[in-house]
C-alpha positions, 0 to 999 in steps of 0.5 A: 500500500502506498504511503499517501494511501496510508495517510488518508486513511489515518486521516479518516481515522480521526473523524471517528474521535470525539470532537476536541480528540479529533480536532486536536489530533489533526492539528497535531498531526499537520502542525507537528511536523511543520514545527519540527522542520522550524526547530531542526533547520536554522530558518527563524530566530526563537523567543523563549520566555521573552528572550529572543535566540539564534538557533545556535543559542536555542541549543546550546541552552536545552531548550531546543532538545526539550522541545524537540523531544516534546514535539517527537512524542507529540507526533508520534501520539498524533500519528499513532492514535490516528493510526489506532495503535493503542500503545501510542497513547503513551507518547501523548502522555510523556509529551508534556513531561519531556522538557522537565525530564530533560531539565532534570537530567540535565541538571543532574549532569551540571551538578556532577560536572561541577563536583568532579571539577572541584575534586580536580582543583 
């Protein structure tokens, strides 16, 4: 079966979701990937909470990587669900919790970088 096929037929999938399911799940659906190109290529500047940032600074400060990670997961709970593959329903529920995780993780990492650099000196 061919890809467009496949598509359109997930597509119709969704009319079968109640109403805010499957207007959420179509925009999910478009918007996710659209968003994803804008994150992974360098083509606009980013506003993060008020401060405007280059695409080299969205990255390097960890907002890119969470946000990537939140749109990954949204994609492939939209998609997924879309598609009635039961175990999706999970990416949709790690989404949101994404960028604390990677901040969490992250934060781990900081603070043994700075107690190994102690015991170095």
């Amino acid at each position: 079966m061919d890809a467009l096929a496949v598509v359109k037929r997930w597509r119709r999938n969704t009319k079968d979701l109640p109403f805010p399911l499957d207007m959420l799940c179509q925009g999910a659906m478009v918007a996710g990937p659209v968003l994803f190109v804008f994150l992974v290529l360098p083509i606009v500047e980013w506003t993060v909470n008020g401060r405007q940032m280059s695409y080299a600074e969205l990255w390097k400060s960890g907002a890119g990587l969470a946000f990537g990670l939140f749109l990954f997961l949204l994609m492939i709970g939209a998609w997924g669900l879309a598609a009635r593959n039961l175990r999706s329903r999970w990416a949709l529920v790690a989404a949101p919790t994404a960028p604390y995780v990677r901040r969490y993780f992250a934060a781990g990492r900081d603070a043994h970088d700075r107690q190994s650099s102690r015991a170095r000196a």
